[in-house]
VEXZA-208004 format. One record per residue (C-alpha): residue number from 1; y, z negated, x negated; residue in three letters. Coordinates in Angstrom, 2 decimals. Layout:
BEGIN
<r><resi>NUM</resi><y>Y</y><z>Z</z><x>X</x><resn>ALA</resn></r>
...
//
This chain:
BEGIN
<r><resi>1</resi><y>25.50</y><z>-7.38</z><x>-62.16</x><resn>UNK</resn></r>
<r><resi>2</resi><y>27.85</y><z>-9.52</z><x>-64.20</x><resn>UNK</resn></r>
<r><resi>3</resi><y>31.44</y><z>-8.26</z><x>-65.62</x><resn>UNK</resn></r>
<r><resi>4</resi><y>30.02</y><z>-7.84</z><x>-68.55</x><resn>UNK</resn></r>
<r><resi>5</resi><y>27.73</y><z>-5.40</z><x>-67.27</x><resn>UNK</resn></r>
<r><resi>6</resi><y>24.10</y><z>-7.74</z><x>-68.29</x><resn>UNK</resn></r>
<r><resi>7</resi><y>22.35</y><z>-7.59</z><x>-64.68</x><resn>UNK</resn></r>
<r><resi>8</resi><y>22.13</y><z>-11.09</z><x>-63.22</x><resn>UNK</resn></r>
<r><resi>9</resi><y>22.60</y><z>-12.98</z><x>-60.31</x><resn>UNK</resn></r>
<r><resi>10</resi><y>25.41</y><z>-12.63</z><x>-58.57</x><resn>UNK</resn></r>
<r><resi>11</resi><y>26.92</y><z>-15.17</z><x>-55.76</x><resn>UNK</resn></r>
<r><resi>12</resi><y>28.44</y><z>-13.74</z><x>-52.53</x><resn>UNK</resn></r>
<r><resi>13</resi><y>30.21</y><z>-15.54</z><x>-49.95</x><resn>UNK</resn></r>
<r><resi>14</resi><y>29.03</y><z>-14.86</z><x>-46.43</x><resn>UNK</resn></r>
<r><resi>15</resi><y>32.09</y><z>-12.74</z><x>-44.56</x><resn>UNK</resn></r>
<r><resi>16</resi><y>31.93</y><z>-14.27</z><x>-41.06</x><resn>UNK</resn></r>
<r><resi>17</resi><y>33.40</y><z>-10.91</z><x>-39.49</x><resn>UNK</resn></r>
<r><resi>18</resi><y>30.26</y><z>-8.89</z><x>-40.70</x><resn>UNK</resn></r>
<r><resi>19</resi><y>27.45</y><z>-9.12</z><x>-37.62</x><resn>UNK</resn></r>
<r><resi>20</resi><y>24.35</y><z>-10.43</z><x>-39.56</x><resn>UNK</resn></r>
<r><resi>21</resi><y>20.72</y><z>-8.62</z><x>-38.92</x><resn>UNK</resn></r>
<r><resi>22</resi><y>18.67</y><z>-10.51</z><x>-36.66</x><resn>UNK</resn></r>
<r><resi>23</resi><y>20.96</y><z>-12.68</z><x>-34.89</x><resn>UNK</resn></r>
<r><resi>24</resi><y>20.68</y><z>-12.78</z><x>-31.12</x><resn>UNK</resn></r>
<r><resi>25</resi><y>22.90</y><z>-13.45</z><x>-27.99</x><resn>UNK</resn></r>
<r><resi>26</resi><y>23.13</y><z>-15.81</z><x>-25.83</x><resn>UNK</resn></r>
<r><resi>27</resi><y>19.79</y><z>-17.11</z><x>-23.98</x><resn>UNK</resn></r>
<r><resi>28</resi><y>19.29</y><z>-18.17</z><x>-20.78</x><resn>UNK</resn></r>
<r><resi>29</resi><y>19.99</y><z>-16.79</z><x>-16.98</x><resn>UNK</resn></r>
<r><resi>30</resi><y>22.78</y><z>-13.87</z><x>-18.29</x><resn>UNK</resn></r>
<r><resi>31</resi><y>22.62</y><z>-10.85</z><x>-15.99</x><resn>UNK</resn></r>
<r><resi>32</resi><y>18.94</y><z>-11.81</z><x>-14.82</x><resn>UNK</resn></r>
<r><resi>33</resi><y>19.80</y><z>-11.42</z><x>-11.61</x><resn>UNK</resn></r>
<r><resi>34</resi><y>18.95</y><z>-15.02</z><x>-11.15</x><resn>UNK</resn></r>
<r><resi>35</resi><y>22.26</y><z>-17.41</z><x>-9.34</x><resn>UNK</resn></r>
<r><resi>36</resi><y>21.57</y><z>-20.85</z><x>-7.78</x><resn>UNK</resn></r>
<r><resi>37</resi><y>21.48</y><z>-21.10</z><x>-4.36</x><resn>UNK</resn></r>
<r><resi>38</resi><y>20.80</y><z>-23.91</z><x>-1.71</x><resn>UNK</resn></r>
<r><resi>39</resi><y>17.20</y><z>-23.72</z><x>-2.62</x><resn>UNK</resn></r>
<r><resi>40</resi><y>17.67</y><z>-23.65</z><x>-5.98</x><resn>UNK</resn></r>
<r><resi>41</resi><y>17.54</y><z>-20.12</z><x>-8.81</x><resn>UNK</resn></r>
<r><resi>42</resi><y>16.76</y><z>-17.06</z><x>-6.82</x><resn>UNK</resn></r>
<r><resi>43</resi><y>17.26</y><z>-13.66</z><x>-6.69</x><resn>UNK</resn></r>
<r><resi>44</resi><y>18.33</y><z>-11.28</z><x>-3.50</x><resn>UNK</resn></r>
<r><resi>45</resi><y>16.31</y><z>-8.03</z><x>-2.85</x><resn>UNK</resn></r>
<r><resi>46</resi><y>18.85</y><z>-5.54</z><x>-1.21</x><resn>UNK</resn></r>
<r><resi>47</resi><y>16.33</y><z>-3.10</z><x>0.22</x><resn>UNK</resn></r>
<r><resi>48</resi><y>16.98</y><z>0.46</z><x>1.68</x><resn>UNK</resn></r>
<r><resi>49</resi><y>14.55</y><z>1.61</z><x>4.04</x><resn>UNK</resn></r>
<r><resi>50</resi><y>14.21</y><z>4.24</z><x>6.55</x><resn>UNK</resn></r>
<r><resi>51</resi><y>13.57</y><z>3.42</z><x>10.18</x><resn>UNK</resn></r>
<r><resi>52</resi><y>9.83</y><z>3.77</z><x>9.72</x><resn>UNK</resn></r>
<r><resi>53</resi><y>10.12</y><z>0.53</z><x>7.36</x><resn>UNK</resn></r>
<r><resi>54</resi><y>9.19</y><z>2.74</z><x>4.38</x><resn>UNK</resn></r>
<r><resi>55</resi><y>10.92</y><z>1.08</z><x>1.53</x><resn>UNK</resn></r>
<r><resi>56</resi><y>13.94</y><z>4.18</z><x>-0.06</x><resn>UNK</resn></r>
<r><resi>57</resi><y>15.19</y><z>1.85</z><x>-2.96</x><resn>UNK</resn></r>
<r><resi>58</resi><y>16.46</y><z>-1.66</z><x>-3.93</x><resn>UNK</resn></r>
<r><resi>59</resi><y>18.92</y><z>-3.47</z><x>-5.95</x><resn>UNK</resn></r>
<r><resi>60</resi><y>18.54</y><z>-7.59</z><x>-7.28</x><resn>UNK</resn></r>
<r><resi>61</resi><y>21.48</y><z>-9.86</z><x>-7.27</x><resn>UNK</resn></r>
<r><resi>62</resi><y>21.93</y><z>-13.42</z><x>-7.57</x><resn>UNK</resn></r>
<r><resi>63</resi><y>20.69</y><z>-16.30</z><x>-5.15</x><resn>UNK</resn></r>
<r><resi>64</resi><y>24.47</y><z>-16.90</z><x>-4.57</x><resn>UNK</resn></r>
<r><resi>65</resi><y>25.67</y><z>-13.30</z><x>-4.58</x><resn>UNK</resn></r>
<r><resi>66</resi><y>27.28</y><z>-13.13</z><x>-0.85</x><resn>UNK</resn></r>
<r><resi>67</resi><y>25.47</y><z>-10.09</z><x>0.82</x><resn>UNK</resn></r>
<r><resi>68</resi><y>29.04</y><z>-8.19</z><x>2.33</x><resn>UNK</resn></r>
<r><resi>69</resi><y>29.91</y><z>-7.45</z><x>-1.43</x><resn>UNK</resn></r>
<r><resi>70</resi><y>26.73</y><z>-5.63</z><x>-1.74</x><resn>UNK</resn></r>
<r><resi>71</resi><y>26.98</y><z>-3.17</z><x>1.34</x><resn>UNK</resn></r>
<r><resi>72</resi><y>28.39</y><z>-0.11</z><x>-0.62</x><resn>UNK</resn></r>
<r><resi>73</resi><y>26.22</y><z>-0.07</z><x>-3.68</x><resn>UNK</resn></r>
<r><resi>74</resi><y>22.92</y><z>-0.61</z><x>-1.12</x><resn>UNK</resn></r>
<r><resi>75</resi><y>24.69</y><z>2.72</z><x>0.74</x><resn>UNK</resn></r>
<r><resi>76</resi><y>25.15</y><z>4.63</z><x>-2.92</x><resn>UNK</resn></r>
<r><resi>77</resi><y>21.64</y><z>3.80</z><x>-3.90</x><resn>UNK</resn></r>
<r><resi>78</resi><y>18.47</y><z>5.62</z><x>-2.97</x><resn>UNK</resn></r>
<r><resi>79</resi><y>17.22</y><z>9.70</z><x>-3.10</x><resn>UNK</resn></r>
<r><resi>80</resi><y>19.71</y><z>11.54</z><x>-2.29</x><resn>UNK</resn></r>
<r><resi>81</resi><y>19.82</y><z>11.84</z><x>1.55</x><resn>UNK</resn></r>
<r><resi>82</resi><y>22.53</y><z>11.47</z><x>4.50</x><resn>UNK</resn></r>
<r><resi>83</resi><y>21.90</y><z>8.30</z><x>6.67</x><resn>UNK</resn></r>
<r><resi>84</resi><y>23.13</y><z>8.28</z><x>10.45</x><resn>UNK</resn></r>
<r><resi>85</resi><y>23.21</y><z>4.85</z><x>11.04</x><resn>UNK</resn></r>
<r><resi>86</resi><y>23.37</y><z>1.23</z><x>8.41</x><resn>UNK</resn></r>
<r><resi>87</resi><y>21.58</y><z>-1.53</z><x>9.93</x><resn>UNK</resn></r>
<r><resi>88</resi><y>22.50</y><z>-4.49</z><x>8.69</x><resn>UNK</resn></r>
<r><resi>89</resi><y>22.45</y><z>-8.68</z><x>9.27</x><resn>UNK</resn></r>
<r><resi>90</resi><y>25.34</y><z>-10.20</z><x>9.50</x><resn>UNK</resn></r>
<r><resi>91</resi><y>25.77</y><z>-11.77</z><x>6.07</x><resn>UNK</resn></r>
<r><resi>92</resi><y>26.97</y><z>-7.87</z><x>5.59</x><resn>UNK</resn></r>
<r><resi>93</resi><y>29.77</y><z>-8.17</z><x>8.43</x><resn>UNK</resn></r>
<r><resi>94</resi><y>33.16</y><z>-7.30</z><x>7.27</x><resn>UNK</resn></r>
<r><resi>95</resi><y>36.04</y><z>-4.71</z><x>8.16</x><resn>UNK</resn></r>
<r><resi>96</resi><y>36.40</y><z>-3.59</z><x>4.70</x><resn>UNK</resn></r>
<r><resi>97</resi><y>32.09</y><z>-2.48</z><x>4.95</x><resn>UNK</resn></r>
<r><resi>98</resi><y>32.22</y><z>-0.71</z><x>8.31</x><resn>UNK</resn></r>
<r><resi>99</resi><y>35.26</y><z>1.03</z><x>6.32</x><resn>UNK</resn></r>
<r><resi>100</resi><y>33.03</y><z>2.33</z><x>3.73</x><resn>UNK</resn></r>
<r><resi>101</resi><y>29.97</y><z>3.04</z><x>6.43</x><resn>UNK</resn></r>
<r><resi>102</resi><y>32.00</y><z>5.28</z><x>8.57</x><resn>UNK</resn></r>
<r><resi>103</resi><y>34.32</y><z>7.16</z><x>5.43</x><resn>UNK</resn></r>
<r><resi>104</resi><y>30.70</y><z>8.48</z><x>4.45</x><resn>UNK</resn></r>
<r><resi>105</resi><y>29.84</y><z>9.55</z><x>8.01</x><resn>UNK</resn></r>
<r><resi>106</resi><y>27.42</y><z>6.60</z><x>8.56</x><resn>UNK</resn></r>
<r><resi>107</resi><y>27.66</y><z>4.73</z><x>11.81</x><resn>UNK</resn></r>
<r><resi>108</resi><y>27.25</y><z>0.83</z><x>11.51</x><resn>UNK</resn></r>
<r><resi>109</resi><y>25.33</y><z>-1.21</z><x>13.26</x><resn>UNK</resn></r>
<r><resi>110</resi><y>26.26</y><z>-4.77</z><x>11.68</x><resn>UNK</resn></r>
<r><resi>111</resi><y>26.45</y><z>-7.56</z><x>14.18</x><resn>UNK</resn></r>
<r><resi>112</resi><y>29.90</y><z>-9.82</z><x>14.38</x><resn>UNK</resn></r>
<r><resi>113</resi><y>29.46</y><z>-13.50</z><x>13.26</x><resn>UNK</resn></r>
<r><resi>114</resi><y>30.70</y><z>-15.91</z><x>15.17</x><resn>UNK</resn></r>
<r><resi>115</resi><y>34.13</y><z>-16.10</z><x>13.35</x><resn>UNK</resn></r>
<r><resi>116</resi><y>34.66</y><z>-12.97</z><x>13.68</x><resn>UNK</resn></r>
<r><resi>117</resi><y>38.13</y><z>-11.74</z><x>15.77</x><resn>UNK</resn></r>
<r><resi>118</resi><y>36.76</y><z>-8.74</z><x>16.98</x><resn>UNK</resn></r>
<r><resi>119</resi><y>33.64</y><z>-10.29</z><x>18.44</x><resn>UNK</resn></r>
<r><resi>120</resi><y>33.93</y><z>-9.42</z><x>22.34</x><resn>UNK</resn></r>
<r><resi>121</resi><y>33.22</y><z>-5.26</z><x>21.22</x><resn>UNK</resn></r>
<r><resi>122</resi><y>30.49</y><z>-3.14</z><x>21.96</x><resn>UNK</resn></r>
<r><resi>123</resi><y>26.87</y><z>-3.89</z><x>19.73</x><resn>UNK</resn></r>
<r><resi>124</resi><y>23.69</y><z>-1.50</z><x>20.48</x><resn>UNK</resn></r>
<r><resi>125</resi><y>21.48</y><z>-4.12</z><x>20.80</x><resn>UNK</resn></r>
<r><resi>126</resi><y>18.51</y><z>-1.83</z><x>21.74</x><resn>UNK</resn></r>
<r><resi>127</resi><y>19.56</y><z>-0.18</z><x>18.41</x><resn>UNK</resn></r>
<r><resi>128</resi><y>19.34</y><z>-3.28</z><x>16.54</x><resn>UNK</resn></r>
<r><resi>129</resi><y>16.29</y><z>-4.13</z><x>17.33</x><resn>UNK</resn></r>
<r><resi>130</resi><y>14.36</y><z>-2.03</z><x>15.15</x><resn>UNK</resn></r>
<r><resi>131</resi><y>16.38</y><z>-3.56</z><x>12.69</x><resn>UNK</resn></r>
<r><resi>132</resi><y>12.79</y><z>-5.55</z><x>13.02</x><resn>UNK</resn></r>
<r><resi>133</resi><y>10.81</y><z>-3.24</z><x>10.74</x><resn>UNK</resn></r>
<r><resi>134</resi><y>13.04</y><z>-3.75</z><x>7.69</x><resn>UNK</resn></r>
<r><resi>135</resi><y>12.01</y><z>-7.49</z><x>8.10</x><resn>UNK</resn></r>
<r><resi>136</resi><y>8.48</y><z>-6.62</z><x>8.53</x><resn>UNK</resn></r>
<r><resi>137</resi><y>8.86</y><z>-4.63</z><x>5.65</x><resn>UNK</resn></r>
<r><resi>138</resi><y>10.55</y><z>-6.99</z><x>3.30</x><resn>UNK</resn></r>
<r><resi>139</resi><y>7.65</y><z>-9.21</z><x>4.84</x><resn>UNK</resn></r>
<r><resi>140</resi><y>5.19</y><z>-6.74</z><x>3.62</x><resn>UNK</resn></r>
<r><resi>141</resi><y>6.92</y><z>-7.00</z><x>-0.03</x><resn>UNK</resn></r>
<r><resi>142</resi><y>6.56</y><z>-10.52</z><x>-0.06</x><resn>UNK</resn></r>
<r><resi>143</resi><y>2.74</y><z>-10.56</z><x>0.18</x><resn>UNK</resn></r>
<r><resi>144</resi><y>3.03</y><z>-9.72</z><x>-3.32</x><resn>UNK</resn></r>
<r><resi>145</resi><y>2.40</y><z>-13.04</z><x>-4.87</x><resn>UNK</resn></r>
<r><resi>146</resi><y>4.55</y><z>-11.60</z><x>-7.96</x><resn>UNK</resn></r>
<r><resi>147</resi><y>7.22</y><z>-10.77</z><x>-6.03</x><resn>UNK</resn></r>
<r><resi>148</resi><y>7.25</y><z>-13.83</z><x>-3.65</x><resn>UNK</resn></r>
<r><resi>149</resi><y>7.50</y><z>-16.37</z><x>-6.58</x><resn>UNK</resn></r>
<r><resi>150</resi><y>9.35</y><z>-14.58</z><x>-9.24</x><resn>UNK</resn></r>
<r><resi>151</resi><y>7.24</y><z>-14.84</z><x>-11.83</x><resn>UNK</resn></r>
<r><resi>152</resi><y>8.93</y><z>-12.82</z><x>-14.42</x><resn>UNK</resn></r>
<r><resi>153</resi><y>11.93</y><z>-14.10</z><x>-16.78</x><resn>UNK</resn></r>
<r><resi>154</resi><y>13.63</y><z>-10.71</z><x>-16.79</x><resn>UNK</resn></r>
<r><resi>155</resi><y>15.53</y><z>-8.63</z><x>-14.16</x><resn>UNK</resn></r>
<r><resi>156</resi><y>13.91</y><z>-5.47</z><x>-15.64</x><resn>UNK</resn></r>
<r><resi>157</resi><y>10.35</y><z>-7.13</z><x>-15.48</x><resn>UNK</resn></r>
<r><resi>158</resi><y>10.92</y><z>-7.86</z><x>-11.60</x><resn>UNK</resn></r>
<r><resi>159</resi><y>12.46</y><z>-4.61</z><x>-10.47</x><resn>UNK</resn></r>
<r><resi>160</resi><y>9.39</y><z>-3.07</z><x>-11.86</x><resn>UNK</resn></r>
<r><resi>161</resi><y>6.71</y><z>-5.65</z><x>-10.13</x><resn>UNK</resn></r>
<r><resi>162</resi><y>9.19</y><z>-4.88</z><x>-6.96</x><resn>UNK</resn></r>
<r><resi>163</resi><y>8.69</y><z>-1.37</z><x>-7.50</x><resn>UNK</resn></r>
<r><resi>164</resi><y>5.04</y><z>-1.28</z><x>-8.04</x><resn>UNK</resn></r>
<r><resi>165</resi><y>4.88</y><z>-2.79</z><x>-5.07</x><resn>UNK</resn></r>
<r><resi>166</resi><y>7.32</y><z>-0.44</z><x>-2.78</x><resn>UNK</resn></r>
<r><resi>167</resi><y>4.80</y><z>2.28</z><x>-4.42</x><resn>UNK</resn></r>
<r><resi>168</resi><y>1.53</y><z>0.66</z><x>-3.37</x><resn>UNK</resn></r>
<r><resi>169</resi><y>3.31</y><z>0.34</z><x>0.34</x><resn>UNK</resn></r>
<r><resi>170</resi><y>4.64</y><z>3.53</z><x>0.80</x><resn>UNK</resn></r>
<r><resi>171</resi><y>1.01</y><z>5.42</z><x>-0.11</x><resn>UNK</resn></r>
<r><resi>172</resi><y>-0.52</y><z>2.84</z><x>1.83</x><resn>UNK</resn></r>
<r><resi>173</resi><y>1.76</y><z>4.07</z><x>4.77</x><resn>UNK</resn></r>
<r><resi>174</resi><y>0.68</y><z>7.48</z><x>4.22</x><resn>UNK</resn></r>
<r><resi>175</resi><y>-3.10</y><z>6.80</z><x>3.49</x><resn>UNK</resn></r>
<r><resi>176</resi><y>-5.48</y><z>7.42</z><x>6.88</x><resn>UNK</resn></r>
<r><resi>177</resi><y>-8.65</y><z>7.21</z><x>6.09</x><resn>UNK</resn></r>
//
């Protein structure tokens, strides 16, 4: 209306402080759990399995995520059980993760790299060897053409194809006909 009350146009100026309807963020890679690596944009699977290789539960992260950061929320994750024992690689070796394995009652079997200062201790090495089924599991995973190439844009999108897939292995794994 006009000021002297005869409807009409009337001119506003756009208030910059006011969030407008239909704007979006930022595009792009932004929490997509996509980082460039050597090889280029990929994404880490942090998988939880049981000694059996049966896939528990997973978490993505960046190509260029370092693994050791990762150790406690791949430990949190998962149904709610009590693991004896964290197998691990040794992109997860650090002091500060056998810390956080053994103050929740896990015992961890990490290898030392070579760096390490306390390399000369005692490893299971008969232990770690069936660290072999959670590579033949995340083997297993990656027969999934989906999950192999990362065809999805979204982080959401790929947990699901990744779960889908855990699903179809685990009743698989318990089918015997």
């Amino acid at each position: 209306m006009q000021p002297d009350g005869a409807p009409g146009p009337v001119l506003r100026q756009h208030d910059s402080t006011r969030p407008r309807l239909g704007r979006r963020g930022k595009r792009g890679q932004h929490r997509q759990a996509l980082g460039r690596s050597r090889g280029g944009f990929s994404t880490k699977i942090h998988l939880k399995t049981d000694l059996d290789g049966n896939p528990l539960d997973f978490h993505l992260t960046g190509g260029e995520v370092s693994d050791s950061t990762q150790f406690e929320t791949s430990l949190d994750i998962g149904p709610d059980i009590r693991p004896r024992i964290a197998m691990t690689d040794k992109g997860y070796d650090s002091q500060a993760n056998r810390a956080a394995a053994l103050a929740r009652g896990i015992t961890p079997v990490i290898p030392r790299r070579e760096n390490s200062k306390q390399r000369g201790r005692f490893f299971p090495k008969r232990l770690y060897k069936l660290r072999a089924r959670i590579e033949q599991t995340i083997g297993k995973l990656k027969r999934f053409k989906r999950v192999a190439m990362r065809c999805e844009k979204t982080d959401i999108s790929y947990s699901a194809i990744i779960s889908f897939a855990c699903g179809l292995m685990l009743v698989k794994s318990v089918h015997t006909a």
